[in-house]
C-alpha positions in Angstrom: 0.0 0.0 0.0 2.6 2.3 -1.0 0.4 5.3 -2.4 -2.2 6.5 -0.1 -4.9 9.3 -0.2 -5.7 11.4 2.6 -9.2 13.0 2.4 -9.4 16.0 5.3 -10.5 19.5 4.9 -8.2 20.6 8.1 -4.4 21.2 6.1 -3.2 20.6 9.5 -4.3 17.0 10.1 -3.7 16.5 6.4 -0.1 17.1 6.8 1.0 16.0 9.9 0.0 12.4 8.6 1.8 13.2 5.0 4.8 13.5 7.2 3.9 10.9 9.4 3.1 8.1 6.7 6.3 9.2 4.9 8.6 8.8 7.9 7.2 5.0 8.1 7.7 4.7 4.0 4.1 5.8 2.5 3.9 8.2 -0.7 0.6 9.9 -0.1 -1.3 12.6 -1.5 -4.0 14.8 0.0 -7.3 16.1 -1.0 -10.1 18.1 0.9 -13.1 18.0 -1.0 -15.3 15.2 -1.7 -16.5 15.6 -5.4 -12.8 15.8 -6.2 -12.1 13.1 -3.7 -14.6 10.3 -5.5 -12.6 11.0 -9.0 -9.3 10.6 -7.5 -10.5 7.4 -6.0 -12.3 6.0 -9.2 -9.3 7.0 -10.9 -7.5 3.6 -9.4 -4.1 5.4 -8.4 -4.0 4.6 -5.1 -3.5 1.4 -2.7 -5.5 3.5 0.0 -7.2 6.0 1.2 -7.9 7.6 4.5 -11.0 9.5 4.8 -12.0 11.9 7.9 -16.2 11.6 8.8 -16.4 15.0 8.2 -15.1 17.0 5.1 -16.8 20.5 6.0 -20.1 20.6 4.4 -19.7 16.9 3.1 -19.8 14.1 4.7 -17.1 11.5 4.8 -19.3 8.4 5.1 -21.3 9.3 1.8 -18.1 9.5 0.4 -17.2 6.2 1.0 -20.7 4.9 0.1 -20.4 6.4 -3.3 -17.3 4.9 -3.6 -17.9 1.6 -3.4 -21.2 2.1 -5.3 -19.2 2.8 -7.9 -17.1 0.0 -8.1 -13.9 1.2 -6.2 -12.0 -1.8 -4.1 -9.0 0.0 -2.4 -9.0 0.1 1.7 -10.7 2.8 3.3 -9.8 4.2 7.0 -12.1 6.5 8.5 -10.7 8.8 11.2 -13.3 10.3 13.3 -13.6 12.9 16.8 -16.8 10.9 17.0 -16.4 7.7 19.1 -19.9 6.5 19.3 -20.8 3.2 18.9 -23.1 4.2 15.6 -20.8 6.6 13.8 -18.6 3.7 14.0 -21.2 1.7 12.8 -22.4 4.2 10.2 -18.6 4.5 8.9 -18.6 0.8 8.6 -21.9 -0.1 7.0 -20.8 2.8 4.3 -17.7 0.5 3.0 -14.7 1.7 5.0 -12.6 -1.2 6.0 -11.4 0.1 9.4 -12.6 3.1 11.8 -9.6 5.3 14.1 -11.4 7.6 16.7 -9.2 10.7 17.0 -6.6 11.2 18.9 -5.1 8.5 17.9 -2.0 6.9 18.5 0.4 7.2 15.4 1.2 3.6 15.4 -1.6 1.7 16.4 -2.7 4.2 12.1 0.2 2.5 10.8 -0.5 -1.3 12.2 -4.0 -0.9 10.9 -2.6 0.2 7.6 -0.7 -2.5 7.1 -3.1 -5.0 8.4 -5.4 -3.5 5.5 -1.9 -4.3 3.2 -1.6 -7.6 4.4 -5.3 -8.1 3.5 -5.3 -6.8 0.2 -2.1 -9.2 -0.3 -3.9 -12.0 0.3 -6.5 -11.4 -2.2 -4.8 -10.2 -4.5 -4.6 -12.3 -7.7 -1.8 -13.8 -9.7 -1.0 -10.9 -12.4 -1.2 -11.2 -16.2 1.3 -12.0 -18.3 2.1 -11.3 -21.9 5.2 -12.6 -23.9 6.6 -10.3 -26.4 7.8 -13.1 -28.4 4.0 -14.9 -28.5 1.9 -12.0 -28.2 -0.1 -14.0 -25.9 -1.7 -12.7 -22.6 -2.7 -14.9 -20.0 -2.9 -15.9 -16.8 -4.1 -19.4 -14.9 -7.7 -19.2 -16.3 -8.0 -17.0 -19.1 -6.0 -16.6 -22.6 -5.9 -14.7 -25.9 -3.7 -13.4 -28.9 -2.9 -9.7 -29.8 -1.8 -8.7 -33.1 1.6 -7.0 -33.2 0.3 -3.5 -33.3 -2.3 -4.3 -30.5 0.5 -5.5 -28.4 2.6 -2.3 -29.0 -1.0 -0.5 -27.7 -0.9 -1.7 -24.6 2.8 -1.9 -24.0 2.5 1.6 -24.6 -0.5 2.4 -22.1 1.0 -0.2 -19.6 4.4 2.1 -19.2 2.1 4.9 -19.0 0.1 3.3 -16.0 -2.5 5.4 -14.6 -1.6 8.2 -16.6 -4.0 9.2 -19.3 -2.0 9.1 -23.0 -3.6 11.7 -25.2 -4.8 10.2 -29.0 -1.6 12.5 -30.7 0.9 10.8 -28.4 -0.2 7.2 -29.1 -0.7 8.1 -32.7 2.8 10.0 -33.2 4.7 7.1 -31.0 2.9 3.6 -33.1 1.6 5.5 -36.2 3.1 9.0 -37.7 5.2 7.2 -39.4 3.2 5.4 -41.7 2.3 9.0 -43.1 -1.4 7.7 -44.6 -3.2 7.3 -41.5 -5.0 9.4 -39.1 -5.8 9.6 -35.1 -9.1 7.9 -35.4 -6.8 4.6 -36.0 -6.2 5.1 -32.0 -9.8 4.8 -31.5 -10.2 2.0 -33.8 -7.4 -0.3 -32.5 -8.1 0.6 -28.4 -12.3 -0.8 -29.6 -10.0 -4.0 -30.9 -7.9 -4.6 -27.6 -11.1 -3.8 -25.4 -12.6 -6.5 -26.7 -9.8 -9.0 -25.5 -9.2 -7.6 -22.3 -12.4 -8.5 -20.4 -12.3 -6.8 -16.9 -13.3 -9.7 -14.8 -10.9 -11.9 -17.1 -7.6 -10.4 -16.8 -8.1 -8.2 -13.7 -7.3 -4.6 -15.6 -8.9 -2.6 -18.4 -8.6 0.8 -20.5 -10.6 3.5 -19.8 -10.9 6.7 -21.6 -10.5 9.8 -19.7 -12.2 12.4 -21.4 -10.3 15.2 -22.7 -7.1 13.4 -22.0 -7.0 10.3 -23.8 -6.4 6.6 -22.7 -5.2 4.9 -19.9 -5.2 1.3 -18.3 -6.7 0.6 -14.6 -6.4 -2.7 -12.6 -3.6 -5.2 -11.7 -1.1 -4.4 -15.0 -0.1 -7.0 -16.7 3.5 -8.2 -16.5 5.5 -7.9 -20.2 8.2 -10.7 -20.2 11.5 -9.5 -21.3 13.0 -11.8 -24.7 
């Protein structure tokens, strides 16, 4: 869980654990409004987040419930003043995977962090593979065949993990030199790989990111080396 995301309105309490986290090896990043909070979650950057109940007007918990609702997996910590039995319960029932009533000691945060670590270990499946040689991704249940230009697609999109890669870049880098085609080939040959790389399958997918381009969101694949 090397990447986590703090979710606090107070920049005090946002930055004494940024330093905190990063003295015990954590890269973390802060936000302190919820809309923006959601999208940085759905976005599938981080290992973790830590959300307080209560984000000024917003509230923490329906935070977390919309995150889930929308699909995202990562472990949630909830940091709360409020110590009664049904906040706790409230925070809980939401999604969150663990509850710290404030103050709290630093290292009892960090042993539930990484119990949340160890957990996510454990579930975590094997990783995709893809051979350059073969072409062919796969892992112990699922297989399939790219073409040589869809392979160079998502070789591309893989070193650009998380990052959305704009239509001109992936264009310029796997097709300007051709000289006949245009940028809707991007679009054309990302519909092709989305077809082979089922979600539920392989355990990551592309998603477009609008006004930025393309960018792939999961457990990456591992590209063996010839």
């Amino acid at each position: 869980m090397s990447k986590l995301l703090i979710i606090d309105d107070d920049p005090e309490i946002t930055s004494a654990l940024a330093r905190g986290l990063g003295l015990h090896g954590y890269e973390t990043e802060t936000e302190n409004r919820a809309d923006r909070a959601l999208k940085r979650i759905q976005s599938g950057s981080h290992a973790g987040a830590i959300v307080d109940v209560m984000l000024g007007a917003d509230s923490g918990i329906d935070l977390v419930r919309a995150a889930r609702a929308s699909g995202a997996t990562l472990p949630i910590l909830m940091l709360s003043a409020l110590s009664e039995v049904e906040h706790r319960a409230a925070g809980l029932a939401a999604g969150a995977d663990d509850y710290v009533v404030k103050p709290f000691d630093f290292d009892e945060l960090v042993a539930r962090l990484k119990v949340q670590e160890h957990r996510v270990s454990l579930m975590r499946p094997v990783p995709a593979r893809i051979s350059r040689d073969t072409r062919i991704l796969s892992n112990d249940l699922h297989e399939t065949s790219l073409t040589e230009r869809e392979f160079s697609l998502l070789e591309l999109l893989v070193q650009h993990a998380n990052t959305p890669v704009s239509r001109a870049q992936i264009f310029d880098a796997l097709w300007a030199c051709e000289g006949s085609s245009n940028e809707n080939v991007v679009d054309v040959y990302i519909g092709y790989l989305r077809k082979k790389l089922s979600f539920s399958d392989f355990g990551f997918e592309i998603k477009t990111v609008r006004n930025q381009g393309f960018c792939v969101t999961g457990q990456l694949p591992l590209i063996d080396a010839r």
